[in-house]
C-alpha positions as CSV (number, residue, x, y, z in Angstrom):
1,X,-6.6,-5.1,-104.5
2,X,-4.4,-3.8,-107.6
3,X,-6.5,-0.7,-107.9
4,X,-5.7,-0.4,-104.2
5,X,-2.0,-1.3,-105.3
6,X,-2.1,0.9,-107.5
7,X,-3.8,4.6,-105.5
8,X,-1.2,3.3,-102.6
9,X,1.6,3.5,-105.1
10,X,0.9,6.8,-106.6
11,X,0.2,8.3,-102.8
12,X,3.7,6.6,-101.4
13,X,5.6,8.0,-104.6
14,X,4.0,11.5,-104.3
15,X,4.5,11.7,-100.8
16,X,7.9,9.9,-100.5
17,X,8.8,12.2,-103.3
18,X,7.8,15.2,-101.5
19,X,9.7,13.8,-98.4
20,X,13.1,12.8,-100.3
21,X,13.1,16.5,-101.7
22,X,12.8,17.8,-98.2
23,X,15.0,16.2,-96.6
24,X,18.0,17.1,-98.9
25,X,17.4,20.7,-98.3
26,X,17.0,20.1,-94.9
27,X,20.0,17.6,-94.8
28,X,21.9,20.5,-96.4
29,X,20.6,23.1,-93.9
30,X,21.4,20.8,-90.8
31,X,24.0,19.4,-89.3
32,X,24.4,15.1,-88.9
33,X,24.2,15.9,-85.4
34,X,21.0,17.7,-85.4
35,X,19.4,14.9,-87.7
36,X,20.7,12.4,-85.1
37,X,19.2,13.6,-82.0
38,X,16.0,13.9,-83.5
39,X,16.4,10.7,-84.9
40,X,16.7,9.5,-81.2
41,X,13.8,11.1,-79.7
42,X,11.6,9.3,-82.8
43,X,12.5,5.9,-81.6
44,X,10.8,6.9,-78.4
45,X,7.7,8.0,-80.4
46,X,7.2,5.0,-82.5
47,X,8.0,2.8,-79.5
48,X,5.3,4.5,-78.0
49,X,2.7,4.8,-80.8
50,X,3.5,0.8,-80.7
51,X,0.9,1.0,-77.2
52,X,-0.9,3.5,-78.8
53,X,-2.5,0.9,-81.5
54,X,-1.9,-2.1,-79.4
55,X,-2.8,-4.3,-82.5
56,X,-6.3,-2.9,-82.0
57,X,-6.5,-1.2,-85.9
58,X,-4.7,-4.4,-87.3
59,X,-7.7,-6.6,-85.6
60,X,-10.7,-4.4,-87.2
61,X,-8.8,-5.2,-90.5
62,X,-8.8,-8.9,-90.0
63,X,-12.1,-9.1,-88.6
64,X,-14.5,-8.9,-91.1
65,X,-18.0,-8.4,-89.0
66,X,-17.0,-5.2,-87.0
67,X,-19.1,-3.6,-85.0
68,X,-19.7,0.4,-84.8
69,X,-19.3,-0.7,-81.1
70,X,-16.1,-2.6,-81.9
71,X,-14.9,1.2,-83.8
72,X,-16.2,3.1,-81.2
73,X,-13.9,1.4,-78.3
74,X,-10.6,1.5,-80.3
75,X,-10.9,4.6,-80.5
76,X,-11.6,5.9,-77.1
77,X,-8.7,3.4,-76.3
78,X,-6.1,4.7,-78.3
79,X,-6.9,8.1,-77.0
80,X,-6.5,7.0,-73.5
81,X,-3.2,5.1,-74.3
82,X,-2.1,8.7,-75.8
83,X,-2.6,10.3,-73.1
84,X,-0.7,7.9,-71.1
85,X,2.0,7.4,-73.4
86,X,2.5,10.9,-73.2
87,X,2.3,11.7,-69.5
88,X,5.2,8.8,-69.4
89,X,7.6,10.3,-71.8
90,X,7.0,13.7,-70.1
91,X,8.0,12.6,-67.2
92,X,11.1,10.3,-68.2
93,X,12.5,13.1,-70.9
94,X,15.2,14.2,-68.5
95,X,16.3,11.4,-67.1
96,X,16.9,10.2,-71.3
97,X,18.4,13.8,-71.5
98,X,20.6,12.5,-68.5
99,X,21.1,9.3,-70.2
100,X,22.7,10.7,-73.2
101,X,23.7,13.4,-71.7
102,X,22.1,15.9,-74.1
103,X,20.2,18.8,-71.8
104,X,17.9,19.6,-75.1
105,X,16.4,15.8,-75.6
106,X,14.0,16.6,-72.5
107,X,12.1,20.0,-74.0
108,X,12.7,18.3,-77.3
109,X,10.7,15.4,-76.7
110,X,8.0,16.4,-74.3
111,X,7.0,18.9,-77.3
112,X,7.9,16.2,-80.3
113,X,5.8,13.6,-77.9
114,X,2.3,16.4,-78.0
115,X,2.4,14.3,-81.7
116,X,1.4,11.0,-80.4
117,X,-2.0,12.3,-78.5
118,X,-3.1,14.3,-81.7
119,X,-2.2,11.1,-84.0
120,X,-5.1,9.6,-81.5
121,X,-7.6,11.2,-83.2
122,X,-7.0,10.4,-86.9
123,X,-5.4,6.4,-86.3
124,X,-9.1,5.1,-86.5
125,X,-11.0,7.3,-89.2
126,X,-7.7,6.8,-91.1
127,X,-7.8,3.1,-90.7
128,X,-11.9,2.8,-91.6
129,X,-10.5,4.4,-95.1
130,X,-8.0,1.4,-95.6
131,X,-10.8,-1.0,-94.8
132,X,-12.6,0.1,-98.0
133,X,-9.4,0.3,-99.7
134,X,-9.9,4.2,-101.2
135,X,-5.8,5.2,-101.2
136,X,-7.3,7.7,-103.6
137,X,-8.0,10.0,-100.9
138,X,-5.5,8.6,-98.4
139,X,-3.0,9.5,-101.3
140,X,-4.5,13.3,-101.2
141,X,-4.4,13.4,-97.4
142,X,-0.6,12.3,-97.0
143,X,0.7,14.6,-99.7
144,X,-1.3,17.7,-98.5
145,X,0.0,17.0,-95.0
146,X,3.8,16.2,-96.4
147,X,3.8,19.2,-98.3
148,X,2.3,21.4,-96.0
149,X,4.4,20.3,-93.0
150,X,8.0,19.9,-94.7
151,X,7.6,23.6,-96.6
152,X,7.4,24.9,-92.8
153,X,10.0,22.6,-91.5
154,X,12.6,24.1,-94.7
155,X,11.4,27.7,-93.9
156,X,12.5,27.2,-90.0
157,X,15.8,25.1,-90.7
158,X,17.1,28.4,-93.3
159,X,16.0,30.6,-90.3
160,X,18.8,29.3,-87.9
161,X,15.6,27.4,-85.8
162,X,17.8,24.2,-86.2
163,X,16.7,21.1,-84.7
164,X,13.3,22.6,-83.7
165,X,12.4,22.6,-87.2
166,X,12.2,18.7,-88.1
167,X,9.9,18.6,-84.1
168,X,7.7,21.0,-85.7
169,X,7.3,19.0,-88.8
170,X,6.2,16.3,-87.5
171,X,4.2,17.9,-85.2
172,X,2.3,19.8,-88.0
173,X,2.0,17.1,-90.1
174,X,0.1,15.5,-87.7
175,X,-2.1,17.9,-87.1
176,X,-2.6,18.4,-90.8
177,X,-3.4,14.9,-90.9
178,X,-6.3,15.1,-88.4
179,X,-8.1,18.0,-90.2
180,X,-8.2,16.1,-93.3
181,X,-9.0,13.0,-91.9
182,X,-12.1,14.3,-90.2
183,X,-13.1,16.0,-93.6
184,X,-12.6,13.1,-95.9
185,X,-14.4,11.0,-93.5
186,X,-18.3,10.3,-92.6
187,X,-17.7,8.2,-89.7
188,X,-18.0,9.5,-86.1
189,X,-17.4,8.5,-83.1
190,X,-19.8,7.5,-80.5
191,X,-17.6,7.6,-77.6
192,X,-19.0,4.1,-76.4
193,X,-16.2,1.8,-74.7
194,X,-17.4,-1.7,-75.1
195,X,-15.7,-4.4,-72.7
196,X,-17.4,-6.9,-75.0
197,X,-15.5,-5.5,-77.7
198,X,-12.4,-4.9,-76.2
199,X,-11.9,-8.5,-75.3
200,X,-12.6,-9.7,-78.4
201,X,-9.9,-7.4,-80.2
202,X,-7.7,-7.2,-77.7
203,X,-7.7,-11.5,-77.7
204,X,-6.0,-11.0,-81.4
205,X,-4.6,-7.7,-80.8
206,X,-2.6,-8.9,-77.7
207,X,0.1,-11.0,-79.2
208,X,0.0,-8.4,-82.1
209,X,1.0,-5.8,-79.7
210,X,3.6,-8.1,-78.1
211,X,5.2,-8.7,-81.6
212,X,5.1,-5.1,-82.9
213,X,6.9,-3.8,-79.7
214,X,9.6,-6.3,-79.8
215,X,10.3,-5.4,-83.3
216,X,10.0,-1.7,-82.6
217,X,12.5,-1.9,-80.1
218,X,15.0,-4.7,-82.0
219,X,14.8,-2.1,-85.1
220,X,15.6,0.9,-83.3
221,X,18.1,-1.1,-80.8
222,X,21.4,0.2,-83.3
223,X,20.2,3.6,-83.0
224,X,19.7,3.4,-79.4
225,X,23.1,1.9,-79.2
226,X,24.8,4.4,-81.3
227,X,23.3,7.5,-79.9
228,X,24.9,6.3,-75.9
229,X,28.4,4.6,-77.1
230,X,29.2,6.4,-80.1
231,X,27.7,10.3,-81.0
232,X,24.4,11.8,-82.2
233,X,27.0,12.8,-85.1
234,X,27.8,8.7,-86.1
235,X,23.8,8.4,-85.4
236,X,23.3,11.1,-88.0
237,X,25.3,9.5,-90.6
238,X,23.7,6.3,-89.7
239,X,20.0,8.1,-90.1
240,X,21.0,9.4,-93.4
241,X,22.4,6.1,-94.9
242,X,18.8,4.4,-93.6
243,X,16.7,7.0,-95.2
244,X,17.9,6.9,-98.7
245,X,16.9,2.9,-98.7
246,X,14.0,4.0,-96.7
247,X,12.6,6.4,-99.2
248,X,11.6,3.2,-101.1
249,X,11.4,-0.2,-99.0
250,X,9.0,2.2,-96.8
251,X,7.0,2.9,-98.8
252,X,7.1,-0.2,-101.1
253,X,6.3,-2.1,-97.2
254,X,3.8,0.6,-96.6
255,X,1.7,-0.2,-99.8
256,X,2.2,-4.1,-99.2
257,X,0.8,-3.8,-95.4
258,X,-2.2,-1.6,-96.3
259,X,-3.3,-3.5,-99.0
260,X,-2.2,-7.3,-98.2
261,X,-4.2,-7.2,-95.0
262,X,-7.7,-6.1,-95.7
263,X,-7.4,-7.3,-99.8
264,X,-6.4,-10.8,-98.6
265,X,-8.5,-11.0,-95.6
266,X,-11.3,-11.7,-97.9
267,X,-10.0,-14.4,-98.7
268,X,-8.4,-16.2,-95.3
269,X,-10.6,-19.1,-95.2
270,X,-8.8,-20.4,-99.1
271,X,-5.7,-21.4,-98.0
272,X,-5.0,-22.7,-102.0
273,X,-6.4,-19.5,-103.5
274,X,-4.5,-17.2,-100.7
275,X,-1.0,-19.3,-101.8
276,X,-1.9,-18.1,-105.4
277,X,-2.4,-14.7,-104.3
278,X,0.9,-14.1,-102.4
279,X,2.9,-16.1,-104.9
280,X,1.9,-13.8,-107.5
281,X,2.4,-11.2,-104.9
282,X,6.2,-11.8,-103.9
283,X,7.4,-12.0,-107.6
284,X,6.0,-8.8,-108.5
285,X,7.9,-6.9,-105.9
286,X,10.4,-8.2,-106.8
287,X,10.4,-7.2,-110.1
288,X,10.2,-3.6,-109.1
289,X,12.4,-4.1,-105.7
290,X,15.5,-5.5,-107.0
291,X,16.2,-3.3,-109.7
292,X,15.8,-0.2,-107.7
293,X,18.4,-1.6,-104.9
294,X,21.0,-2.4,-106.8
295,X,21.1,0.4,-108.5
296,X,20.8,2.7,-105.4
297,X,23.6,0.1,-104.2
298,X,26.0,0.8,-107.2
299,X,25.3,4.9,-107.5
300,X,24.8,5.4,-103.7
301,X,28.6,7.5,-103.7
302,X,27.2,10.0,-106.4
303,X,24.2,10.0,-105.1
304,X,24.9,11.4,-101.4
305,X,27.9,13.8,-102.9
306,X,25.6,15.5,-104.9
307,X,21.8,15.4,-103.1
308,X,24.0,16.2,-99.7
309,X,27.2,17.1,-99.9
310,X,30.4,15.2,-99.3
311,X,30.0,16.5,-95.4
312,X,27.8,12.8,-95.7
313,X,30.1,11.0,-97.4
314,X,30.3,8.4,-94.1
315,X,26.4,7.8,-94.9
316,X,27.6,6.4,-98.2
317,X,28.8,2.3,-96.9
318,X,25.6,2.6,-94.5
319,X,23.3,3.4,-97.4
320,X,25.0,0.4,-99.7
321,X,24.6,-2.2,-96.9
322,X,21.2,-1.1,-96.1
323,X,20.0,-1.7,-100.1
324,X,20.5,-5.5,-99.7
325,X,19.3,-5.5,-96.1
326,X,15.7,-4.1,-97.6
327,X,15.5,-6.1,-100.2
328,X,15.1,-8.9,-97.4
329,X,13.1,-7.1,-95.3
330,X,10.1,-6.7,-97.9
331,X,9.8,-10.0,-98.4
332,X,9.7,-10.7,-94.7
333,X,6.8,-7.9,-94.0
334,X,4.9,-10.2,-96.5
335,X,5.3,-13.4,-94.2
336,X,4.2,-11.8,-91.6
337,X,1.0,-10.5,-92.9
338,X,0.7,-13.5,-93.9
339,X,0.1,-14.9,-90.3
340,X,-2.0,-11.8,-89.9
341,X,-4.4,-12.8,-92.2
342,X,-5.0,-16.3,-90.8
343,X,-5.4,-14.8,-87.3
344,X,-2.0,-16.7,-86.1
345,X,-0.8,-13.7,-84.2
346,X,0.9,-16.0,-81.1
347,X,2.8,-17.7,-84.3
348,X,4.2,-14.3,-85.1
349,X,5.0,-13.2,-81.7
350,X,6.5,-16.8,-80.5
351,X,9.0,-15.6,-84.2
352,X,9.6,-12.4,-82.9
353,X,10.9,-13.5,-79.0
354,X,13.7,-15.6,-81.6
355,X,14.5,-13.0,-83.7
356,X,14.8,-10.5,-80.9
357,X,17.9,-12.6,-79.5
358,X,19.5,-12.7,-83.2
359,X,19.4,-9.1,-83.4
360,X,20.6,-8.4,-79.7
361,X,23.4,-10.6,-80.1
362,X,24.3,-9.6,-83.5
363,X,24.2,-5.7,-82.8
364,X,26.3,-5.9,-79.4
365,X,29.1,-7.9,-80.7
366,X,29.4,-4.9,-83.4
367,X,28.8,-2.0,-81.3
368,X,32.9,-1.3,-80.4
369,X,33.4,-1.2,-84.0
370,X,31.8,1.4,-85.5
371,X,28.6,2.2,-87.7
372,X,29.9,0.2,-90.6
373,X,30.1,-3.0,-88.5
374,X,26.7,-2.4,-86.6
375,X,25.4,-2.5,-90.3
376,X,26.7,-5.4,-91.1
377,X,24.9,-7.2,-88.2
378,X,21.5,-5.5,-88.9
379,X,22.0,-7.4,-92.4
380,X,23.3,-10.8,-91.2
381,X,20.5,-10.6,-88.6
382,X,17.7,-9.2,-91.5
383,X,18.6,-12.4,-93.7
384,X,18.2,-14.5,-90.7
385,X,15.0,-13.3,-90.4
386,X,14.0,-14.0,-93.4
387,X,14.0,-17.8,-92.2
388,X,12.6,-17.1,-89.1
389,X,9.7,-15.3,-90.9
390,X,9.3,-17.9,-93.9
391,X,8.7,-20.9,-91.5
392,X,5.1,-20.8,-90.7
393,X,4.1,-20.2,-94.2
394,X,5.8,-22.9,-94.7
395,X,4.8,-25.1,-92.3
396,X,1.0,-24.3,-92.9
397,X,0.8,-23.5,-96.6
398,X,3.8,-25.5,-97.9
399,X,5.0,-22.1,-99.0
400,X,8.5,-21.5,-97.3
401,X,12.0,-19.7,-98.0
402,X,13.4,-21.9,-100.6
403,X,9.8,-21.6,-102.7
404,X,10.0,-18.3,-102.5
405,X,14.0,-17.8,-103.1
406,X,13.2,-19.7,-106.2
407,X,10.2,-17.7,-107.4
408,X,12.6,-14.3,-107.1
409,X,15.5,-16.0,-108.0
410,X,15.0,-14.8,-112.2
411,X,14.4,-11.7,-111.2
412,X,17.6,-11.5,-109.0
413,X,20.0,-12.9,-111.8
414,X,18.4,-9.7,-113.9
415,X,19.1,-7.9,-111.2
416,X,22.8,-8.8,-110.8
417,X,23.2,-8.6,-114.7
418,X,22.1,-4.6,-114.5
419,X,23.8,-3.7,-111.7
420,X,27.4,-5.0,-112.7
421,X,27.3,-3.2,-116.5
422,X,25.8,-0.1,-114.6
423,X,28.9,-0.1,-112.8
424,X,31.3,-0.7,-115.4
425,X,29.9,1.4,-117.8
426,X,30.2,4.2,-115.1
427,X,33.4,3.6,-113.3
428,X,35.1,6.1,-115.9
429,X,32.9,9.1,-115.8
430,X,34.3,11.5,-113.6
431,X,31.2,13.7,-113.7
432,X,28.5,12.5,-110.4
433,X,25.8,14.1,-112.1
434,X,26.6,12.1,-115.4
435,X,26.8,8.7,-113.7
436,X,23.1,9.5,-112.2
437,X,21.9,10.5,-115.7
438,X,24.2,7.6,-117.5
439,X,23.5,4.8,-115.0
440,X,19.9,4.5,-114.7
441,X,19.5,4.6,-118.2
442,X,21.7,1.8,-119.0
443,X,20.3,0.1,-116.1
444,X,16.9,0.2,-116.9
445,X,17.5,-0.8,-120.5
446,X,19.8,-3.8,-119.1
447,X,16.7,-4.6,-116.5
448,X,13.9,-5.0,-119.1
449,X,16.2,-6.8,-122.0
450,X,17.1,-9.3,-119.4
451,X,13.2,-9.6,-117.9
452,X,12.7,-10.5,-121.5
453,X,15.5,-13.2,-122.4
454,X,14.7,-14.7,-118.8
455,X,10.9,-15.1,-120.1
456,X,9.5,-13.6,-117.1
457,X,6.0,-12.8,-117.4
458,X,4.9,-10.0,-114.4
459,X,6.0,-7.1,-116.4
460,X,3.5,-8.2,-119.5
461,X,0.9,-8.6,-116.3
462,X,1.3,-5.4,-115.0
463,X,1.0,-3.5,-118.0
464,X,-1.8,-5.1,-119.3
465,X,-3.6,-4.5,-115.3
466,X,-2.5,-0.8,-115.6
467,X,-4.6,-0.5,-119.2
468,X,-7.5,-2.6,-118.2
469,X,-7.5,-0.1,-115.1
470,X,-7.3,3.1,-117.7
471,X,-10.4,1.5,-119.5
């Protein structure tokens, strides 16, 4: 599991890397109203990939005596849902066009949607690599395809191609992502559609499916929101102050779900030994987490003014509230897994029917307010979810929200420390590029001498993991 850890890490930091770059020169290229309306037609994709999977890829994870047969039908059923997901979205892109009344959404999303039937073909190949935890060539197969895809994207966007460019990344990432998938990988389908199998899977995938919609469409419910009652501009700005925290909790999640779910599988049946695991788990991302969002929190101003231009400078209280919300939601992704990996999918859909009402409530008494105040509620509603999410494992493994508050809480209080002489020790530089020079090195000295005088021991384990893995 930490060698997968590990191969996911350097593949999320290449990539993401690749990504953050990318989007600045695109962010300086575009307008915040381009960037929003794209943003809006990719909640209608990921809502839609949501059917695609069904929970289908999550169940060959869990199970551990899959069948070729088992294989075979998930993925002659994702390409069928592809097909359907996409003859759906064709057909209901202009009356979303109507709906917002933006004429370009509809030939805007029945090309951007072309990505969901190609992603059809790589989901399962892609998926049969996780299983045997190799992220070393997942890692080469997501930053050929990142690279490959954004270089295009930058060369339309400086060509006056404008919103057509970030459709055709995505399209061409996907694409790039199937050819490499199929190279890197032996397996091959046999086209057989098993009912025997698909009742099996789809008896775990179900509620799975059921959960991962709901909080498909709760997440994307302010964007949704904002792109009807405010602008695509206000959506832009919203986007932009997501992506920043994005660029790492993403990431940070995306490593956690590939690798907690097949590594911990193996061990489902020791509910003492699985406790153990995660425990070590949580207090080790936190250790990386919460230094890296609170200092995003404290230099998010210079940050956007120089990476973007002070033409974002609204993205800047967005980006701020979104580095605690994240912090949260990290920790949450873990509980859930957690009921993954013990096959207690209905308890992880009956969570998400409550947290769906939090979040609907919470985001349309803020709406009439304004982006700041529809950020707030995504926050009060994340930390509520925290307790939503930490109930189960508490209930079944005695290993609930306080337990886990108080395993982080050392690593918080160093946290806190750093970030408050980061900001007073830049609050009189004038100079943005100096403060991101200045601050992170104060604040990583200020991190690591307060890891040491609070005693805390996952730094000492990591290292010494990293070298026994050089050996």
């Amino acid at each position: 599991m930490f060698t997968g850890v590990l191969w996911s890490a350097v593949d999320k930091l290449s990539t993401q890397t690749v990504q953050f770059i990318l989007g600045i020169i695109l962010a300086r290229l575009l307008t915040p109203t381009e960037y929003g309306t794209v943003g809006l037609l990719l909640v209608f994709i990921t809502i839609s990939k949501v059917f695609m999977d069904s929970g289908f890829t999550v169940a060959l994870i869990q199970n551990q005596e899959r069948t070729d047969a088992d294989i075979s039908t998930v993925f002659v059923f994702n390409i069928a849902i592809s097909l359907i997901s996409y003859s759906v979205l064709w057909i209901a892109a202009p009356y979303i066009a109507s709906f917002y009344n933006l004429e370009i959404i509809s030939s805007l999303l029945k090309v951007l949607a072309l990505s969901l039937i190609i992603n059809a073909f790589y989901s399962v190949p892609y998926t049969l690599i996780s299983i045997t935890l190799d992220f070393k060539t997942i890692s080469k197969i997501n930053f050929a395809s990142t690279i490959f895809s954004g270089l295009i994207a930058v060369y339309m966007a400086y060509h006056g191609y404008g919103v057509w460019a970030l459709v055709a990344q995505t399209l061409i990432n996907s694409i790039t992502m199937v050819v490499m998938v199929w190279i890197f990988n032996s397996w091959r389908p046999s086209f057989v559609f098993s009912k025997k199998s698909f009742k099996k899977l789809f008896s775990y995938g179900s509620k799975l499916l059921v959960s991962s919609l709901l909080e498909r469409i709760v997440s994307d419910l302010s964007s949704l929101l904002i792109g009807k009652y405010l602008s695509t501009k206000n959506l832009g700005f919203y986007t932009r102050g997501t992506q920043f925290t994005n660029f790492f909790s993403s990431g940070l999640r995306s490593i956690l779900d590939r690798v907690l779910l097949p590594g911990l599988a193996t061990v489902q049946n020791d509910m003492d030994l699985l406790v153990r695991h995660v425990k070590q788990i949580i207090r080790l991302n936190a250790l990386i987490t919460i230094p890296i969002f609170f200092g995003l929190f404290i230099l998010s101003k210079p940050i956007i003014q120089v990476l973007l231009t002070d033409k974002w400078i609204m993205a800047v209280p967005i980006m701020q509230i979104f580095c605690i919300a994240r912090l949260i939601t990290l920790i949450c992704s873990i509980n859930v897994n957690l009921l993954y990996i013990i096959g207690r999918t209905d308890l992880a859909l009956r969570q998400q029917f409550l947290k769906i009402t939090v979040r609907i409530i919470l985001v349309m008494l803020s709406i009439k307010f304004g982006i700041i105040y529809i950020a707030l509620a995504e926050l009060l509603s994340t930390a509520i979810h925290y307790f939503i999410n930490s109930y189960y494992p508490g209930k079944l493994m005695n290993y609930g929200a306080f337990k886990q508050l108080r395993d982080v809480l050392p690593f918080f209080i160093a946290g806190l420390v750093m970030a408050i002489i980061v900001y007073f020790t830049t609050i009189g530089i004038e100079n943005n590029i100096l403060k991101l020079v200045f601050g992170p090195l104060v604040g990583i000295s200020t991190y690591l001498l307060m890891i040491r005088l609070l005693k805390i021991k996952e730094l000492k384990y990591l290292i010494q993991k990293i070298k026994e893995l050089k050996k």
